[in-house]
C-alpha positions in Angstrom: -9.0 15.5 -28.7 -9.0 18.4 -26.5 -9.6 19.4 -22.4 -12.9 18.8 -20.9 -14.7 22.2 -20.6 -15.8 22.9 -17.3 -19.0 24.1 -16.1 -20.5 25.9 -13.2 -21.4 23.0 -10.6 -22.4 23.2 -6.9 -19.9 20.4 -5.5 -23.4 19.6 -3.4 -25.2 18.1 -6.0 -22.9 15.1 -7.0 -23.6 14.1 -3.3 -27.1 13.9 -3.7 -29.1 11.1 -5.1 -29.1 9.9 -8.8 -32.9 11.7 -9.6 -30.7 15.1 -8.3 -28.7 14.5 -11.0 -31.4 14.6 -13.6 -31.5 10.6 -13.7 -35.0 8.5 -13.8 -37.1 8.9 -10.7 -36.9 6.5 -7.9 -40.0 4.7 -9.6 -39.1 4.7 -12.9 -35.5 3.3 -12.1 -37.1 0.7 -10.9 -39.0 -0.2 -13.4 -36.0 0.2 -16.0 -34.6 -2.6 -17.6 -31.4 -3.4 -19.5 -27.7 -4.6 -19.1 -24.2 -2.1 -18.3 -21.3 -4.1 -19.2 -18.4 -2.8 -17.2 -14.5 -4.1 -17.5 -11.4 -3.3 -16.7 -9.3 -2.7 -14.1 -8.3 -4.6 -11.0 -7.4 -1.5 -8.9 -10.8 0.5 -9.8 -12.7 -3.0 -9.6 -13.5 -2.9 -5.7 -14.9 0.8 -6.1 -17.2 -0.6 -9.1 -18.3 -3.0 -7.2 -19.7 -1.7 -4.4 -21.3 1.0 -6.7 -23.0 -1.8 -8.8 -23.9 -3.6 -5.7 -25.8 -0.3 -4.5 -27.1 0.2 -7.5 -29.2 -3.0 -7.7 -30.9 -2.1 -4.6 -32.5 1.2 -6.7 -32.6 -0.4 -10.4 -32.9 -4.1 -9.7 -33.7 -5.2 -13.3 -30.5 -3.6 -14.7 -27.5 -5.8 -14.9 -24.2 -4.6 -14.3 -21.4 -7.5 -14.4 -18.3 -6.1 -13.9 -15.4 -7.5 -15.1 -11.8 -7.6 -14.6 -9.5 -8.0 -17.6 -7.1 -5.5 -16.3 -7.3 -2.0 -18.2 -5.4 -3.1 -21.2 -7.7 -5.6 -21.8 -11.1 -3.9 -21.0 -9.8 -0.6 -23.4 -9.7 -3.7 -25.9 -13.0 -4.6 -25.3 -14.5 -1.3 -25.0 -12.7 0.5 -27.9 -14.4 -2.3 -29.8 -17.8 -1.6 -29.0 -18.3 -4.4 -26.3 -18.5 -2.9 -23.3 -20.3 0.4 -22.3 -18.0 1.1 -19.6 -14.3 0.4 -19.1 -12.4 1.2 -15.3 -9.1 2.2 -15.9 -5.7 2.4 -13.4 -4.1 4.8 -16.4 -5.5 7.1 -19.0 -6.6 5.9 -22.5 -3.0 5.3 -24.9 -2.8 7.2 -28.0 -2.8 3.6 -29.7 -6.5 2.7 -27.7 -7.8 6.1 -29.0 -7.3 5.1 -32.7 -8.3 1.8 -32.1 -11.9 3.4 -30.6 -11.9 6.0 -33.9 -11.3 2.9 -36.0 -14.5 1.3 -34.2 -16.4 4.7 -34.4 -16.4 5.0 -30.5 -16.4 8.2 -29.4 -16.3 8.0 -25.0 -16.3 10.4 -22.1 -13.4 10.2 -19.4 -14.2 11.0 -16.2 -11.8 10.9 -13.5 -13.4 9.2 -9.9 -10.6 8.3 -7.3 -7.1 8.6 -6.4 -4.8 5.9 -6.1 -1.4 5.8 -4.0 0.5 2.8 -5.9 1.9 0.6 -3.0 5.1 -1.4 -2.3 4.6 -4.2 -0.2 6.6 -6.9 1.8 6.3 -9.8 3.7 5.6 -8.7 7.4 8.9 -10.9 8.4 10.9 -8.5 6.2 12.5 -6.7 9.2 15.0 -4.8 6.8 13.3 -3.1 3.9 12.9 -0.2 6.4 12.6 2.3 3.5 12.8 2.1 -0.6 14.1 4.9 -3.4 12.9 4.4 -6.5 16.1 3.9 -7.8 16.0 0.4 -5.3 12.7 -0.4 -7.0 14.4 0.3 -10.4 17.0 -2.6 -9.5 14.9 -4.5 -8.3 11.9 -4.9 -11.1 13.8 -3.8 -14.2 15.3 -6.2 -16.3 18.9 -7.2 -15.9 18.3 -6.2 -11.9 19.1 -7.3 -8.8 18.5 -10.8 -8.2 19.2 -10.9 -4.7 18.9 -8.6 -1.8 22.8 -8.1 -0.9 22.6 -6.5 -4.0 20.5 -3.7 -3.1 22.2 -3.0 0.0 24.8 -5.0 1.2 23.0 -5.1 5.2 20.3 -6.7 3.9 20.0 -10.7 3.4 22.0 -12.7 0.6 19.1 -14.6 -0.2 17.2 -14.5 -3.8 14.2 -11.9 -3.8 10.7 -13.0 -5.1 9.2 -10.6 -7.0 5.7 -10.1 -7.6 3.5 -7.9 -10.4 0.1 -7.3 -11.8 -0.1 -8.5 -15.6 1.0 -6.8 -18.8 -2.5 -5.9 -19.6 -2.4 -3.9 -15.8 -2.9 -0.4 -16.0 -0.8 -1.0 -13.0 1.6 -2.2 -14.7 2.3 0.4 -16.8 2.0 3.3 -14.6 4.7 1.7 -12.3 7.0 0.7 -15.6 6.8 4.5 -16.9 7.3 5.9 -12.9 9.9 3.8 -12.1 11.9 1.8 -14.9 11.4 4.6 -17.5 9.6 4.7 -20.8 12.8 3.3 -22.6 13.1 0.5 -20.3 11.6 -3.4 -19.4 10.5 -5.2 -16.7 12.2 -8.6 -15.5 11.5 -11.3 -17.2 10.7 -13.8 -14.3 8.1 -11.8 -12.4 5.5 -13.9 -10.4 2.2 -11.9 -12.3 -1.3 -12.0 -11.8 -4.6 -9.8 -13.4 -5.9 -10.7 -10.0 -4.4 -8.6 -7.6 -5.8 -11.1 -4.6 -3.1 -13.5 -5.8 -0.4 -10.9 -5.6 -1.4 -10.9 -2.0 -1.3 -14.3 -1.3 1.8 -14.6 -3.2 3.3 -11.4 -1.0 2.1 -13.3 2.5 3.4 -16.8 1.6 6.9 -15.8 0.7 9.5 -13.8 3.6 11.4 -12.5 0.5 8.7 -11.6 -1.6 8.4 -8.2 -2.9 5.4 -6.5 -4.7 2.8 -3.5 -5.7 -0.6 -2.8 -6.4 -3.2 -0.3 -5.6 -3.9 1.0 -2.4 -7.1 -0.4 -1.3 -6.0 -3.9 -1.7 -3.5 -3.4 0.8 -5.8 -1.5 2.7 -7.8 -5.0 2.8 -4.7 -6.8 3.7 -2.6 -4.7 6.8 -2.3 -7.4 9.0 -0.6 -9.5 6.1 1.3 -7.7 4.1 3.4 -4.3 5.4 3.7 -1.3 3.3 7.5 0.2 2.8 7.9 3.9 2.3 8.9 5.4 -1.0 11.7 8.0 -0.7 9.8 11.2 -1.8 11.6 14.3 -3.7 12.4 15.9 -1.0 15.1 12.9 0.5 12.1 11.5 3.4 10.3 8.0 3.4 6.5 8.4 2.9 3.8 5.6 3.6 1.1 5.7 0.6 -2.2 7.0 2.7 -5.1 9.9 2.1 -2.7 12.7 3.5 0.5 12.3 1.2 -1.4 11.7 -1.8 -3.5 14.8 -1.4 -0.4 16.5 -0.5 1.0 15.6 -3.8 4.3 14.2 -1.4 3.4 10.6 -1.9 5.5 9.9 -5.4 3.8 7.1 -6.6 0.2 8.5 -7.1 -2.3 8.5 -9.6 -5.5 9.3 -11.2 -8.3 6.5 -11.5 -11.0 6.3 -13.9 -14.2 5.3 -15.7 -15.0 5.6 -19.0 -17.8 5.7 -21.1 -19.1 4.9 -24.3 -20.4 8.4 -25.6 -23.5 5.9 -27.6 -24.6 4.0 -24.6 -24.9 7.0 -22.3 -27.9 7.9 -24.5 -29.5 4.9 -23.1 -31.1 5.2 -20.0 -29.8 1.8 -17.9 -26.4 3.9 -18.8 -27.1 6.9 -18.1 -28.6 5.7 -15.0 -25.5 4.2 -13.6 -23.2 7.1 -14.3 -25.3 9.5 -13.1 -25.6 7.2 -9.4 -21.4 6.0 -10.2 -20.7 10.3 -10.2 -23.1 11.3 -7.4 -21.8 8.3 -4.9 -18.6 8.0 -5.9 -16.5 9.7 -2.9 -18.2 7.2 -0.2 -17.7 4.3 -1.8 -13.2 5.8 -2.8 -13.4 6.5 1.2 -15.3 2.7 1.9 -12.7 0.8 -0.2 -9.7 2.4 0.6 -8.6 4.6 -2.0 -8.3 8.4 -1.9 -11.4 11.1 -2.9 -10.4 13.6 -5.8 -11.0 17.3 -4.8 -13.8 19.5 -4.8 -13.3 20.8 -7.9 -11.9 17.6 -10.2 -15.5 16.2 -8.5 -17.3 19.3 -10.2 -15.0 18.6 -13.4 -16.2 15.1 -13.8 -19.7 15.8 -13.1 -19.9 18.9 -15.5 -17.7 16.6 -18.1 -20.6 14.0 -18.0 -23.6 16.4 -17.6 -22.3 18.1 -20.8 -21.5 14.3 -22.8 -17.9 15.9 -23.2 -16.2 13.5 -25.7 -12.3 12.8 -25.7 -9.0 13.0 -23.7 -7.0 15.1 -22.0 -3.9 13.1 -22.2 -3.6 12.4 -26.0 -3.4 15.0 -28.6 -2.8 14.9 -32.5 -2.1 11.2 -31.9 0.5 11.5 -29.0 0.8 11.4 -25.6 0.6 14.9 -23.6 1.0 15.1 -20.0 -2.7 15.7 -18.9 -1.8 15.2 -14.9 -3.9 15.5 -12.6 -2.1 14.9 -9.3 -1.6 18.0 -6.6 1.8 19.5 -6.7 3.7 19.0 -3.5 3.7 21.4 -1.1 
């Protein structure tokens, strides 16, 4: 596997319509037929959405159901040939990549959003004013705190109720890596869902409740659920939002993405929807709630696709490498 190679792209053209990219004409796309089968994950789902919802309006005999497994469970599904697309909350896993190889699926990862992983409370919870990751350690590791005296002996000695998206959650496993550590496990009675709606509800419902998911879904839910501030590097709360993540000050950021099945994006319904996916992309990150990469990861991911560039940038001879693409604070 190696980096994407990057090629010369005016940042203008991924703005444009689909036909700008080289896609069918506005006639022919509507006279194309076929089916996209896209799955995945819950964070990236509400972005998908709306661009598959869009896209019917220009290509209305192309089906595009999009699923939501979570991204362990759509890699499963795409690495076996069933899917042509799969969203993701995490990169591919060395162990997905040889399970695509075994398959003979090659695929082409394009980064499309940023996401700023949020911690959220019950708006009655008056004294979670602030959290440090070491708090969230206690609090979601196994063998943690069970109550919130424990955390802090100010707050109240009642039993927390904590909420997570499900093991197959590329959620889920960017939060165990950034906060309980590679070498570490989660709780054992988490209140889990796929479907990050329920996390909400479960969140609302419950004054000690305690949870995370991505950022548009509590962008969809401010008036009820409130998000607490995650103790940054430098010692200061920071609210997940557009500015700290782009700042690189937020600490629990990440990369979103869509991947494709090199195959399929020889087909036209395919390589249809990528190319309108790629060149609407950053209204429909901004729409939902999420966060709009930069100029030049945009030209990246556009030039990655135009070129069918195959492979990873965050596994290498079988192993994990740090391919990151988050801003360095400044």
């Amino acid at each position: 596997m190696h980096i994407h190679r990057r090629l010369p792209v005016l940042l203008g053209s991924l703005l444009a319509t689909a036909t700008a990219l080289g896609g069918p004409a506005a006639d022919d796309l509507k006279a194309l037929k076929g089916t996209v089968r896209v799955d995945g994950s819950s964070t990236v789902f509400p972005i998908m959405e709306a661009v598959a919802e869009e896209f019917a309006k220009i290509a209305p005999h192309i089906k595009v159901p999009v699923g939501v497994s979570g991204t362990g469970g759509g890699f499963k599904r795409f690495c076996a040939g069933e899917t042509q697309i799969s969203n993701a909350s995490r990169p591919i896993s060395p162990s997905e990549v040889a399970l695509a190889a075994e398959h003979k699926v090659e695929f082409i990862e394009l980064p499309i959003a940023y996401d700023a992983l949020s911690i959220v409370v019950n708006p009655k919870n008056d004294w979670m004013k602030q959290v440090t990751i070491e708090h969230l350690r206690s609090i979601f590791s196994s063998g943690g705190a069970k109550r919130w005296s424990e955390i802090d002996p100010t707050w109240p000695d009642r039993p927390m109720r904590v909420f997570s998206p499900g093991t197959d959650s590329g959620t889920f496993d960017y939060f165990k890596e950034a906060v309980i550590g590679k070498d570490g496990s989660m709780r054992a009675d988490l209140s889990v869902s796929e479907d990050d709606n329920v996390l909400v509800l479960g969140v609302q419902g419950d004054k000690d409740a305690i949870g995370f998911f991505g950022l548009a879904y509590f962008e969809e839910n401010k008036g009820k659920l409130r998000a607490v501030p995650v103790v940054g590097p430098e010692g200061a709360p920071v609210m997940p939002e557009n500015s700290t993540v782009n700042d690189g000050t937020y600490p629990l950021s990440r990369p979103l993405f869509l991947y494709a099945n090199a195959k399929s994006a020889a087909t036209p319904e395919t390589a249809a929807f990528v190319d309108f996916t790629l060149a609407k992309v950053a209204g429909f990150v901004d729409e939902v709630g999420y966060v709009a990469l930069p100029a030049n990861l945009l030209e990246a991911a556009h030039a990655t696709w135009k070129a069918r560039t195959t492979g990873t940038r965050f596994v290498k001879d079988g192993k994990k490498v740090d391919g990151s693409m988050m801003p360095a604070s400044k």
